[in-house]
C-alpha positions as a LaTeX table, in Angstrom:
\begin{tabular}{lrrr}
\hline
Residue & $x$ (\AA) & $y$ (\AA) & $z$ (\AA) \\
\hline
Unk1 & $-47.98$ & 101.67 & $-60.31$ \\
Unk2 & $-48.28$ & 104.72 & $-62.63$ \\
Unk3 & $-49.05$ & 108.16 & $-61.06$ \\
Unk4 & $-50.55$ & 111.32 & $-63.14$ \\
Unk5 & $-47.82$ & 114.29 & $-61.06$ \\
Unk6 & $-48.84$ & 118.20 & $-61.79$ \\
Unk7 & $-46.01$ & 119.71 & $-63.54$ \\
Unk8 & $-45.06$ & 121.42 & $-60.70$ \\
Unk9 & $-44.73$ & 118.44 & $-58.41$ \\
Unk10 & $-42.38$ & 116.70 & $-61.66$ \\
Unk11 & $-40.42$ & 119.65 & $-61.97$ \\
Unk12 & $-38.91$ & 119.04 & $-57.89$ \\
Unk13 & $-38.48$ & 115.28 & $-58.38$ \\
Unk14 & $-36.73$ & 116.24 & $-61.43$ \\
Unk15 & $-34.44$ & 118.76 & $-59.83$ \\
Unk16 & $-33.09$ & 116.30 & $-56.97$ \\
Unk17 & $-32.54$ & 113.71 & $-59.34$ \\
Unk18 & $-30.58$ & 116.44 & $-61.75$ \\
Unk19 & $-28.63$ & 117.64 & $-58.57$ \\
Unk20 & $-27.51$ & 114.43 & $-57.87$ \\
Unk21 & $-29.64$ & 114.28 & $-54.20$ \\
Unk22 & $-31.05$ & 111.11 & $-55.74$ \\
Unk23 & $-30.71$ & 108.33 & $-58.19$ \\
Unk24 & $-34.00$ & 108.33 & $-59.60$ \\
Unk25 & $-37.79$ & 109.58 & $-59.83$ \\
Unk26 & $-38.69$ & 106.23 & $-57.39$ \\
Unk27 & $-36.08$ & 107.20 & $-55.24$ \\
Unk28 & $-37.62$ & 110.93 & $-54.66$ \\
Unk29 & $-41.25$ & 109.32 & $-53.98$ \\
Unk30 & $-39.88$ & 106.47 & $-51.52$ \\
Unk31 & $-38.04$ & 109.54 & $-49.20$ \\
Unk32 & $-40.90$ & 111.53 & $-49.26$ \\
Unk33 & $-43.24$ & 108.73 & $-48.48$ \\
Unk34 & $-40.98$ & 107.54 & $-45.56$ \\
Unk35 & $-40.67$ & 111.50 & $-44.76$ \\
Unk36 & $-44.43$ & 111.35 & $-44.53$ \\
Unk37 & $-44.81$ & 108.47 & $-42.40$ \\
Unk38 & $-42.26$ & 109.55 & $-39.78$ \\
Unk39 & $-44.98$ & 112.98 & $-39.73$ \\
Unk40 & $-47.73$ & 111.32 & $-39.20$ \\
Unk41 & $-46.02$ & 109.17 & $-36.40$ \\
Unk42 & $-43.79$ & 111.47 & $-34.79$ \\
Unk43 & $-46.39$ & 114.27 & $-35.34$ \\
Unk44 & $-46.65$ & 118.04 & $-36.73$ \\
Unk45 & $-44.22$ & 120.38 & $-35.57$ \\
Unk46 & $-44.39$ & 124.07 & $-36.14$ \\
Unk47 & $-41.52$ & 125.69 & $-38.37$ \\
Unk48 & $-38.89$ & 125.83 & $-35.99$ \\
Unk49 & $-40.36$ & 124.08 & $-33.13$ \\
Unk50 & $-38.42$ & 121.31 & $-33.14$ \\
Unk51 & $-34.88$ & 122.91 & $-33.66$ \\
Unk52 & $-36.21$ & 125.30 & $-30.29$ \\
Unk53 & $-36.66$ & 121.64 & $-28.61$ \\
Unk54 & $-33.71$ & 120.10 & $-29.30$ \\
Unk55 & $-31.63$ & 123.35 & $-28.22$ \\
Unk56 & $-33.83$ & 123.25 & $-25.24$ \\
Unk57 & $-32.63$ & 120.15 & $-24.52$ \\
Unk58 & $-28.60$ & 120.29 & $-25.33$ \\
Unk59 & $-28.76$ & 123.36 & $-22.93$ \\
Unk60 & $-30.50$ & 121.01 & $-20.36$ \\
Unk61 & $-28.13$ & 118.51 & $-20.87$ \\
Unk62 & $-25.15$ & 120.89 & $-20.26$ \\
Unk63 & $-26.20$ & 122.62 & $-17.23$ \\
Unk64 & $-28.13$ & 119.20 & $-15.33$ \\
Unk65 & $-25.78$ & 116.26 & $-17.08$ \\
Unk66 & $-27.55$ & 113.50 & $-18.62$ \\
Unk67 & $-29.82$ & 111.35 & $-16.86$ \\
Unk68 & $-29.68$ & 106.95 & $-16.68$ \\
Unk69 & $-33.32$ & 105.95 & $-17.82$ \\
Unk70 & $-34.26$ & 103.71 & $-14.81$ \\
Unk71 & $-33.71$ & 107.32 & $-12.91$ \\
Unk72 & $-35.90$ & 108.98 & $-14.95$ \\
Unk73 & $-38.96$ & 106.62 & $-14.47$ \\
Unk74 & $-38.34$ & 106.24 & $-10.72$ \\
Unk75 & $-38.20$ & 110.03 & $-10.73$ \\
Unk76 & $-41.89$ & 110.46 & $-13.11$ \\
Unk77 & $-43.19$ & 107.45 & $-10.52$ \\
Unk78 & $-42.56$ & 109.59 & $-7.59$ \\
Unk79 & $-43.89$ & 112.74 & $-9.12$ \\
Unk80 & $-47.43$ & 111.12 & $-10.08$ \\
Unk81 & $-47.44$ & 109.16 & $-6.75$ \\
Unk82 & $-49.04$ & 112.15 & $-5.00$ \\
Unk83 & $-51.56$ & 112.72 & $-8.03$ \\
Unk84 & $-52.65$ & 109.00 & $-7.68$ \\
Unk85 & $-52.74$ & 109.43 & $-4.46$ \\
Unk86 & $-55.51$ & 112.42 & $-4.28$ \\
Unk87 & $-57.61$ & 111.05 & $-7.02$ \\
Unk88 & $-60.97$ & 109.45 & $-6.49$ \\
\hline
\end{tabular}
């Protein structure tokens, strides 16, 4: 496959390939395209949103302890019970 890239858009593949971040132009295109693809799946984030998440959730972890998955769902089951409960 041959692509036509604006100058601008050659000029950063060059750069990580010149800083040594990659071994070549293909290897640029096949991170971004994976980079892409975990977007799309994972979904947008704000700037920062994530990193507030994440701390959100180390700060969680150290003041509640982690929690076994099977307690988890047992826990969300009991919590929607009474929603399932009341609807029609």
């Amino acid at each position: 496959m041959n692509l036509a890239l604006k100058p601008d858009v050659q000029e950063l593949i060059d750069e990580r390939v010149t800083l040594g971040k990659y071994s070549s132009p293909e290897d640029v295109v096949a991170a971004a395209i994976m980079a892409l693809g975990q977007q799309e799946q994972f979904g947008d984030f704000q700037a920062g949103e994530l990193d507030k998440l994440l701390a959100e959730g180390e700060r969680s972890i150290k003041k509640d302890g982690t929690l076994d998955g099977e307690e988890a769902y047992r826990r969300r089951r009991q919590q929607r019970a009474p929603k399932r409960k009341s609807a029609p």
